[in-house]
FIMITI-520984 format. One line per 10 residues: for each residue z, y, x of C-alpha. Coordinates in steps of 0.25 Angstrom, whole numbers. Layout:
N
Z:Y:X ~ ...
***
This chain:
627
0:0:0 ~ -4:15:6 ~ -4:29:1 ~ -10:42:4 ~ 4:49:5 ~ 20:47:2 ~ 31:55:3 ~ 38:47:11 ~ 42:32:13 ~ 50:28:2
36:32:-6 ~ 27:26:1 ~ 16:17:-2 ~ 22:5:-3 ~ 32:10:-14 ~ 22:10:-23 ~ 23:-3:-30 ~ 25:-3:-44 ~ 40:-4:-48 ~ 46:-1:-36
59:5:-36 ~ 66:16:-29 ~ 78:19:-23 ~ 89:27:-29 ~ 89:35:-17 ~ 76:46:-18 ~ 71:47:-5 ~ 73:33:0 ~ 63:22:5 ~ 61:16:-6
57:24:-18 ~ 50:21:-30 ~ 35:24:-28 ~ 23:29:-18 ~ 25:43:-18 ~ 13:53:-12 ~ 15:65:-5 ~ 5:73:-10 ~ 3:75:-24 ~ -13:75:-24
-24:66:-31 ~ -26:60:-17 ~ -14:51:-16 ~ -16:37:-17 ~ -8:23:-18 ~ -16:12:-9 ~ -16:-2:-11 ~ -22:-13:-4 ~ -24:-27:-10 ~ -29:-34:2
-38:-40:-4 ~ -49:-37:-14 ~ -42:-35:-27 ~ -48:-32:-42 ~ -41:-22:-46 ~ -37:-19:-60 ~ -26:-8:-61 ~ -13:-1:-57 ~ 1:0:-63 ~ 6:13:-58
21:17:-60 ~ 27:29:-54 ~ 40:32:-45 ~ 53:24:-47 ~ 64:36:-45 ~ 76:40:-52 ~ 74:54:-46 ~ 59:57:-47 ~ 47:55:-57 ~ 34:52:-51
22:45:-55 ~ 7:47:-57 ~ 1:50:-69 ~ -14:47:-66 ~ -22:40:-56 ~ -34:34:-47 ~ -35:21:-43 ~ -46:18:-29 ~ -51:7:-25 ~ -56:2:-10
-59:-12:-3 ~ -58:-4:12 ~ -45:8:8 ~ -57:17:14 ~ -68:21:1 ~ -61:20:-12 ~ -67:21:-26 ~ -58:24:-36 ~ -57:17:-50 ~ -68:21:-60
-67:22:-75 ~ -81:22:-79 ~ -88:35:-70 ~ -75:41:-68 ~ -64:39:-59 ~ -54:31:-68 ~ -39:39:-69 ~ -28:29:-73 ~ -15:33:-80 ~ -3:34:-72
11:35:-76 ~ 19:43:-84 ~ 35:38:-79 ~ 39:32:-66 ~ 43:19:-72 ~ 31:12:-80 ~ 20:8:-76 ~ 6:10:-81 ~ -7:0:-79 ~ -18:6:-75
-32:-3:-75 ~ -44:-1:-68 ~ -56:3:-76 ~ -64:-8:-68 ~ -57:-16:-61 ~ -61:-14:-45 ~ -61:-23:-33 ~ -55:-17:-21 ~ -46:-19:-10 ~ -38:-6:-10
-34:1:-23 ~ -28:16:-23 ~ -20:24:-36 ~ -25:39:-35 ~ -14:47:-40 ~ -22:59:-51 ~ -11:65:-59 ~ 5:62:-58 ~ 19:66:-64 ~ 19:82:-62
35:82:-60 ~ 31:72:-49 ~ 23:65:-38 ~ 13:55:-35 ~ 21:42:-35 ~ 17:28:-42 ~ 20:13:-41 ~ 9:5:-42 ~ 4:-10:-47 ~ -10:-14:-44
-16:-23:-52 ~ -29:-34:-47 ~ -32:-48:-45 ~ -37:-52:-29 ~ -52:-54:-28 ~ -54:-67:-17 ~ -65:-66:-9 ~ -71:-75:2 ~ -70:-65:11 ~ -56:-60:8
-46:-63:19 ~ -36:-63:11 ~ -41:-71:0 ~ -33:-83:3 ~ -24:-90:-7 ~ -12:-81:-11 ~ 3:-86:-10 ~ 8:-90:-22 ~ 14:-103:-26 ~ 9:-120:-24
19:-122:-37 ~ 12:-125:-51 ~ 19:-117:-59 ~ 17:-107:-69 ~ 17:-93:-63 ~ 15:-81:-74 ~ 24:-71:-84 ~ 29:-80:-95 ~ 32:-72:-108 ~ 44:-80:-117
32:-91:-123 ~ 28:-92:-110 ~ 40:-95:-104 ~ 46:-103:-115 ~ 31:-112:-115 ~ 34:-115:-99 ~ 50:-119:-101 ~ 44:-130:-112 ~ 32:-132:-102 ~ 44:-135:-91
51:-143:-100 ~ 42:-152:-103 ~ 37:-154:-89 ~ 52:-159:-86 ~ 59:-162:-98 ~ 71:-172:-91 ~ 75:-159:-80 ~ 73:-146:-89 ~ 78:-141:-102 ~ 76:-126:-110
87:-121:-119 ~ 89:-106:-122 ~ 103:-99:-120 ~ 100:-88:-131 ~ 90:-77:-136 ~ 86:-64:-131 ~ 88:-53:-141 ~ 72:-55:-144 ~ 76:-69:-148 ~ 70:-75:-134
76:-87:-130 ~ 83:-87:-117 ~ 76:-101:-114 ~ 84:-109:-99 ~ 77:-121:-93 ~ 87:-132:-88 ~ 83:-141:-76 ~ 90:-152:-74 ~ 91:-167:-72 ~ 100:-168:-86
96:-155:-95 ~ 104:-150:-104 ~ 118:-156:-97 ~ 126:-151:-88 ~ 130:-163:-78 ~ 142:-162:-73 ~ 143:-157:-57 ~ 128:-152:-58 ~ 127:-135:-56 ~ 121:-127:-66
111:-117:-61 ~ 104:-104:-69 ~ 92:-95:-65 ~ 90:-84:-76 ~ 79:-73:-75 ~ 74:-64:-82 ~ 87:-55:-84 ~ 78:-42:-82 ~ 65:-46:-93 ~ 55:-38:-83
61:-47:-71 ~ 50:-58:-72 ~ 50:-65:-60 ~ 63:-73:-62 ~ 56:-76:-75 ~ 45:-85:-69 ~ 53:-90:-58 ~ 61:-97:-67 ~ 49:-103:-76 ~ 43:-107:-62
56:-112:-56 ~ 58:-122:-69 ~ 44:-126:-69 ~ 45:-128:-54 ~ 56:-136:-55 ~ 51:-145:-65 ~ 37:-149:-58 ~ 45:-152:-44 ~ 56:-160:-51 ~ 45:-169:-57
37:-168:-43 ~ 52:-174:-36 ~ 55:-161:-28 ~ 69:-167:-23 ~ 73:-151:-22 ~ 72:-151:-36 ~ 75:-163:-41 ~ 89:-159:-35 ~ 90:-148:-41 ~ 87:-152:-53
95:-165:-55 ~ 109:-158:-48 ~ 107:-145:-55 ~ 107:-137:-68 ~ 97:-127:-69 ~ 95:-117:-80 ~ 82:-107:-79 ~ 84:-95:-88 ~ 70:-89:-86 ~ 71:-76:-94
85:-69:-96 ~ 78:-57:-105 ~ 66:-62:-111 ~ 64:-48:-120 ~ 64:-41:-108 ~ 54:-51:-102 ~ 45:-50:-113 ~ 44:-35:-111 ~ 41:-35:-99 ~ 30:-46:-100
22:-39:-109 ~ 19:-28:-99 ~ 18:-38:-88 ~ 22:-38:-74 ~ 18:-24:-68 ~ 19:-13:-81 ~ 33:-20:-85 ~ 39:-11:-74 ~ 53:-11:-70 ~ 62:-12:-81
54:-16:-94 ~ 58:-28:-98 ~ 71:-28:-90 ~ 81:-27:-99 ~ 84:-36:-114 ~ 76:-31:-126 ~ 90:-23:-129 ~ 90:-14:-115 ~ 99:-23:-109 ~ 101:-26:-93
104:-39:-95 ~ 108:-39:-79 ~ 120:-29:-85 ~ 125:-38:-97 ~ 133:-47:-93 ~ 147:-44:-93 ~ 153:-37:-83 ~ 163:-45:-77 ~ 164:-40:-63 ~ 173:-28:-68
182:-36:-75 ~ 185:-45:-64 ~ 187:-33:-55 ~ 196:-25:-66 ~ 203:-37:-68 ~ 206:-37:-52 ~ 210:-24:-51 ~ 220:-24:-61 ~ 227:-39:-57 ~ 239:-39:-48
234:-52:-42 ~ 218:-53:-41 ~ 218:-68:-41 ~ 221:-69:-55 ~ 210:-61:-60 ~ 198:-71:-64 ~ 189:-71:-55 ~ 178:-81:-63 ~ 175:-83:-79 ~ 178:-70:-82
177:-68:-98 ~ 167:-61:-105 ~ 173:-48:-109 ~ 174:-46:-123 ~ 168:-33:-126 ~ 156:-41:-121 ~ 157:-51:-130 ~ 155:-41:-144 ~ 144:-43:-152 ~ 142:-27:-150
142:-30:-134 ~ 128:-26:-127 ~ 125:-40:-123 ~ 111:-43:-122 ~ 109:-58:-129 ~ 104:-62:-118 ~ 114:-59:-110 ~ 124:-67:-120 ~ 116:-78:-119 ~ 116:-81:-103
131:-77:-104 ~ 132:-89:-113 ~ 124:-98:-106 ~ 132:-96:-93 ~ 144:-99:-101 ~ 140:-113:-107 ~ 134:-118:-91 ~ 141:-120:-81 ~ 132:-112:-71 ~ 133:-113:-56
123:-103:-50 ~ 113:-95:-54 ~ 101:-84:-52 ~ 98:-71:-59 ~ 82:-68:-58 ~ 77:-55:-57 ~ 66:-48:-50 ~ 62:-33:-43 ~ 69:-35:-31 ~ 70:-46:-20
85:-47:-18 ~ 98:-59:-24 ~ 109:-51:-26 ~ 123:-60:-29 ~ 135:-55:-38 ~ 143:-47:-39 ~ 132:-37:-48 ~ 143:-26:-53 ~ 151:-20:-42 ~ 165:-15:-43
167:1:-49 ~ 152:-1:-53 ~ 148:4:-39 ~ 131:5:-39 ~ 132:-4:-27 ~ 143:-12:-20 ~ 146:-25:-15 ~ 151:-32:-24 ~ 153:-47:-19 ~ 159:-60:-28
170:-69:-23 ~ 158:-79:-20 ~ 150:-68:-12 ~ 146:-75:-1 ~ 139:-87:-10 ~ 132:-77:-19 ~ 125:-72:-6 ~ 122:-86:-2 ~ 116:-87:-16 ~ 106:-73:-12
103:-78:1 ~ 98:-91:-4 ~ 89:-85:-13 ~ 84:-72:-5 ~ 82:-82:7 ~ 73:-91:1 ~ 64:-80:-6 ~ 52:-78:-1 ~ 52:-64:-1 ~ 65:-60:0
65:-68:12 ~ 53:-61:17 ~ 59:-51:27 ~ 46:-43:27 ~ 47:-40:12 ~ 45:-27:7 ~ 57:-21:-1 ~ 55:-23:-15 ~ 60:-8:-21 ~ 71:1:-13
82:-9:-6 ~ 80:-17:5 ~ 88:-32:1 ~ 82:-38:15 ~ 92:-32:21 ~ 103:-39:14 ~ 96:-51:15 ~ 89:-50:1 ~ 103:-54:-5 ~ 113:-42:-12
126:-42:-18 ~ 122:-37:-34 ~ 131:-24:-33 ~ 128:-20:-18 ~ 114:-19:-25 ~ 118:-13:-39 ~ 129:-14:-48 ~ 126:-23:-61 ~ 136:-24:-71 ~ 135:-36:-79
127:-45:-72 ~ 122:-58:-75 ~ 127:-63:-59 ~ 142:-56:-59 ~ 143:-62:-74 ~ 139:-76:-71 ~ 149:-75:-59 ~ 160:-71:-65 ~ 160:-77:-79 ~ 154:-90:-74
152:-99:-63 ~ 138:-95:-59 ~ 136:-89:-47 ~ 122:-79:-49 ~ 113:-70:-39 ~ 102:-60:-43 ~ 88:-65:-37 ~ 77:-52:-39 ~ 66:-61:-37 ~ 53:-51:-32
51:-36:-30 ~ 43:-37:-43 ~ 51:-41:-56 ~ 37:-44:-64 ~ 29:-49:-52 ~ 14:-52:-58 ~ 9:-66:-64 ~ 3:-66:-50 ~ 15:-67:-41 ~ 23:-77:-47
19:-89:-40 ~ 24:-81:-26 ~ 36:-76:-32 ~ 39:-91:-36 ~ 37:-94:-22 ~ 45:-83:-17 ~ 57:-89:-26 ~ 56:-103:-28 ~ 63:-110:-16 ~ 74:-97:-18
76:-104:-34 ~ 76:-116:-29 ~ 86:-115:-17 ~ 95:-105:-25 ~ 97:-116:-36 ~ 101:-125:-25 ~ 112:-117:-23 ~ 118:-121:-35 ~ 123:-135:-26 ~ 132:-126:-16
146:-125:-15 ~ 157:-136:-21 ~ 156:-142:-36 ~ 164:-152:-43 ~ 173:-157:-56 ~ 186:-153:-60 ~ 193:-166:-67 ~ 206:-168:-73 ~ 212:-178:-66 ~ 215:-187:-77
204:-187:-87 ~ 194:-184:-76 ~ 188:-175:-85 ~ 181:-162:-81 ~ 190:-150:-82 ~ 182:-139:-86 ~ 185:-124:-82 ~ 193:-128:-69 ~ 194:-115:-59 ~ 189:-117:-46
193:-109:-36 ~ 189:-108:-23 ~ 198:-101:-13 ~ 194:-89:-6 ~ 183:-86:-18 ~ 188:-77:-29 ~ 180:-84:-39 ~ 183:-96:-46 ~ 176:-105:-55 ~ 179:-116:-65
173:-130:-69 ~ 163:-133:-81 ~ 164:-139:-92 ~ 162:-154:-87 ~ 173:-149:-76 ~ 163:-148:-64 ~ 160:-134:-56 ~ 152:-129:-46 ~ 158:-118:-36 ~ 147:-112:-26
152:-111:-11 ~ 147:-108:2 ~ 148:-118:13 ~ 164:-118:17 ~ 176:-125:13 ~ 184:-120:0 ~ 198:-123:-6 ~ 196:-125:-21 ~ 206:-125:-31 ~ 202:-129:-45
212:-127:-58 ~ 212:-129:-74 ~ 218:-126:-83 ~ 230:-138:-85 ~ 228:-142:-73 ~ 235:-142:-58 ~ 224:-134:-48 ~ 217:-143:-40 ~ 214:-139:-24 ~ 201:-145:-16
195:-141:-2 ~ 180:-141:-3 ~ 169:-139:8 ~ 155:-134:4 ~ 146:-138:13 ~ 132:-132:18 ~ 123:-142:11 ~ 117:-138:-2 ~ 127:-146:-12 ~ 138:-145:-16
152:-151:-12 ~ 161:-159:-23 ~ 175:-155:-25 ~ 178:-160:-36 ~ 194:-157:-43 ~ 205:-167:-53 ~ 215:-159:-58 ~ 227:-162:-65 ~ 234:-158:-78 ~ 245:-152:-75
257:-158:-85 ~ 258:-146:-95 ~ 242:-148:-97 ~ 245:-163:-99 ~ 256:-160:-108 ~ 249:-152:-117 ~ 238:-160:-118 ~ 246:-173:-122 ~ 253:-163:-133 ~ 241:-159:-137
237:-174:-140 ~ 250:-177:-145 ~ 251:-187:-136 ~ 265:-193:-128 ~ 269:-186:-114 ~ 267:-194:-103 ~ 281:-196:-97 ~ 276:-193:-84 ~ 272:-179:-89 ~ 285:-178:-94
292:-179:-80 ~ 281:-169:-74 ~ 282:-159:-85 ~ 297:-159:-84 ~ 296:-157:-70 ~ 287:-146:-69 ~ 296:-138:-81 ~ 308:-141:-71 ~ 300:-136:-59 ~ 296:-123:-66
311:-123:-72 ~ 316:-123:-56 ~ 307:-111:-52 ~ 311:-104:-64 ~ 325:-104:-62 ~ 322:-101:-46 ~ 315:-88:-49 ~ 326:-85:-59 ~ 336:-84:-48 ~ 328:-81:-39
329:-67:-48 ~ 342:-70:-52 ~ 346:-68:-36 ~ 337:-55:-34 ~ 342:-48:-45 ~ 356:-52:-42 ~ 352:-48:-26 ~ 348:-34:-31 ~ 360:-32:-39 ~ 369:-35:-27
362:-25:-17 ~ 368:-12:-13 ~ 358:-5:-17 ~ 359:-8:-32 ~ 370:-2:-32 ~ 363:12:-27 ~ 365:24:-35
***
């Protein structure tokens, strides 16, 4: 990309892509357009396709800015196969002028009159904002022309997998998940956790070895996309990750026949499908930035989750003792359970779904940045930016990194940024609030009310890349969806039993020592607690029951070690229970109860005189006796 002029670097040339976005900081490298010094007809926006291209239009936006308005208003567009003689777009005998912009933000389509083969393409500012200055973001539009003689005209990367690489619309996407189905019938299964306020169904596609049960020991696993409508990548990832996993499970990938017969995997491929549907009809470049993000009531459903940080942290500041503030399975506050409450049913209806399985890890999927940012989202005193680590900080970025390594592009370090920040330098991994506060996440939600732990991939630069790129953005990210899942199998796992019965014992607390976040058991009694590599006391307790104390190594291969815990009733538990049954008292529970009443008689009566003697101590002291 070259121009005839900028003001300076931050609005150069290669700021010229269409829905780039600015800094907050005017003046900075990284602003929101190509900007021209001179305001004159003779300024001009190059682009060279290398190779012979059929052109067919532009997309012209104008300057992404909270502190100025620019855009142009009118223009020309040239064409040349040398950048030396160009000839400019004709409509009919006269030189065509297409029609710009009329706000910074949305972008207008102009098509070419004929469309024109070249190799070089310019836009001709005419006319533009009068309050303003030539700047624009632009999206050219063409198809390659292959020619014998074109050195370039080799095959294009893309992707060796068979799969179905487009935008699927609701029908579509339904019509695929059947396809997938019935491709596999014995490892998937499609059930639907609710509606969208338009009444689209939320649809998930289980993969597994026994679909619809959750077997006992066996991690539960969750991607969902399409939180943000207009953010379609994820979207197709997830249709080409379940039909990817179908076709290699039948093919006997050992990779995934593993994965599929020790997990549980649950694809939510479209979060907000209202949104979706908004911004598929204007497709994948006039969609813009925002259209489409949010639910067809105006909600950021990235914002609608309850906001449990600050209760945790309220909670902290006001305890005398830290330790007994709960740190895990914090309750839904109540103002947010009000019918009146601004709670996007979709939003209710993941909350829901987290709540009834037992999730282990999971993946948020969005897309118009290259980055994995890990909890916590909110900061403390709703600071803009700050630090704001979990107790399990140093796994969240071990989750990150293992995404961000294995991308393609992320790992590219001769990448081009893909707005204003420079994520490289962090490794392409970010804690959510050192990059910006969200209140309400979906991540700091699952983290605190459940036991899943979540990160933030942004997929690409582009949240609606074209039809075109999706094979290479499938490559980009398969083995990072693949090896993220995997991930799933780290740290320790086991059942908590009642010694007797041998029965699971469901919502035991684990706690690990040294990590200020417990968890607790399923249903079936088993649990899953993600670790690091290391050695870790771990103390599990129920309710009725005496705690129970293991030491457990976690090793550095990719599975997990089995601590399993039995724990005993302790006898008022017992007691109650036989009472409850109207059953006789064992006569050894008797003799255990009655020792435990005259144990806890004995320190009674010690601490009474233990006071008794303080009291009688202070009475007795001269100074008592002090007018």
């Amino acid at each position: 990309i070259q121009a005839s002029s900028y003001q300076r670097t931050g609005l150069g040339p290669h700021r010229g892509r269409l829905n780039i976005q600015s800094g907050i900081e005017d003046g900075d490298l990284y602003d929101g357009a190509w900007c021209a010094e001179y305001k004159d007809r003779h300024q001009w926006l190059e682009v060279d396709a290398i190779h012979l291209t059929l052109f067919t239009g532009v997309i012209l936006q104008g300057r992404n800015s909270i502190w100025s308005w620019d855009w142009v208003e009118t223009y020309k567009v040239q064409l040349s196969n040398d950048s030396v003689t160009w000839h400019t777009s004709m409509n009919g005998t006269q030189e065509a002028i297409f029609e710009g912009n009329q706000n910074p933000e949305t972008p207008v389509l102009g098509l070419l009159p004929v469309p024109t083969v070249a190799r070089f393409i310019r836009i001709n500012p005419q006319t533009w904002y009068s309050n303003g200055t030539i700047c624009l973001r632009a999206e050219i539009l063409g198809c390659r022309v292959h020619e014998p003689s074109d050195i370039y005209s080799e095959h294009e990367s893309g992707s060796k997998d068979a799969l179905d690489f487009r935008h699927h619309n609701y029908k579509e996407m339904r019509k695929l998940m059947k396809s997938v189905t019935e491709e596999c019938p014995d490892i998937t299964r499609i059930y639907t956790i609710g509606k969208s306020y338009m009444g689209l169904k939320l649809y998930v596609m289980e993969i597994s070895d026994n679909p619809g049960k959750h077997e006992l020991g066996e991690p539960e696993f969750r991607y969902v996309a399409g939180m943000h409508g207009n953010e379609a990548l994820g979207r197709e990832l997830v249709l080409n990750l379940m039909q990817y996993m179908c076709k290699e499970y039948k093919r006997g990938n050992q990779r995934i026949v593993r994965l599929v017969t020790e997990t549980r995997i649950h694809l939510l491929p479209s979060m907000n499908p209202d949104g979706y549907e908004e911004a598929y009809v204007k497709g994948s470049e006039l969609a813009g930035w925002a259209e489409g993000r949010y639910s067809f009531e105006g909600i950021d459903l990235n914002h609608n989750f309850p906001d449990l940080n600050n209760i945790m942290w309220d909670a902290q500041e006001k305890a005398a003792d830290q330790s007994k503030v709960p740190n895990h399975y914090i309750p839904i506050p109540e103002y947010y359970t009000k019918e009146d409450a601004t709670v996007a049913p979709e939003t209710r209806a993941v909350i829901s779904w987290m709540q009834d399985v037992p999730f282990v890890l999971s993946a948020n999927l969005h897309g118009g940045e290259l980055v994995v940012t890990y909890p916590f989202d909110c900061t403390r005193d709703w600071a803009p930016q700050e630090d704001t680590p979990t107790a399990d900080n140093a796994y969240f970025r071990w989750l990150a990194s293992v995404y961000a390594s294995t991308h393609l592009v992320m790992a590219n370090p001769d990448r081009r940024i893909c707005h204003y920040e420079d994520f490289q330098s962090h490794n392409n991994i970010i804690n959510g609030g050192a990059w910006h506060t969200v209140p309400g996440s979906m991540n700091d939600f699952s983290y605190l009310h459940t036991n899943c732990f979540e990160v933030t991939v942004e997929l690409s630069c582009d949240k609606f890349p074209h039809v075109s790129e999706l094979p290479i953005e499938w490559e980009n990210n398969k083995e990072s969806l693949l090896v993220y899942m995997e991930q799933v199998h780290r740290g320790i796992k086991g059942v908590v039993r009642d010694k007797l019965t041998k029965k699971g014992i469901a919502d035991a607390i684990i706690k690990v020592e040294d990590h200020d976040h417990d968890i607790r058991s399923a249903a079936d009694g088993d649990y899953w607690r993600l670790l690091n590599p290391g050695e870790y006391k771990v103390i599990v307790w129920a309710v009725g029951y005496f705690p129970a104390m293991r030491r457990c190594n976690v090793g550095m291969e990719p599975n997990p070690t089995i601590c399993d815990f039995t724990l005993n009733k302790t006898p008022i538990q017992r007691l109650k229970e036989i009472r409850a049954k109207g059953g006789k008292i064992p006569q050894d529970l008797q003799l255990r109860i009655r020792a435990l009443r005259l144990r806890k008689l004995r320190a009674s009566t010690k601490a009474i005189n233990r006071r008794r003697e303080n009291q009688m101590r202070r009475a007795q002291s001269p100074q008592a006796w002090k007018v």
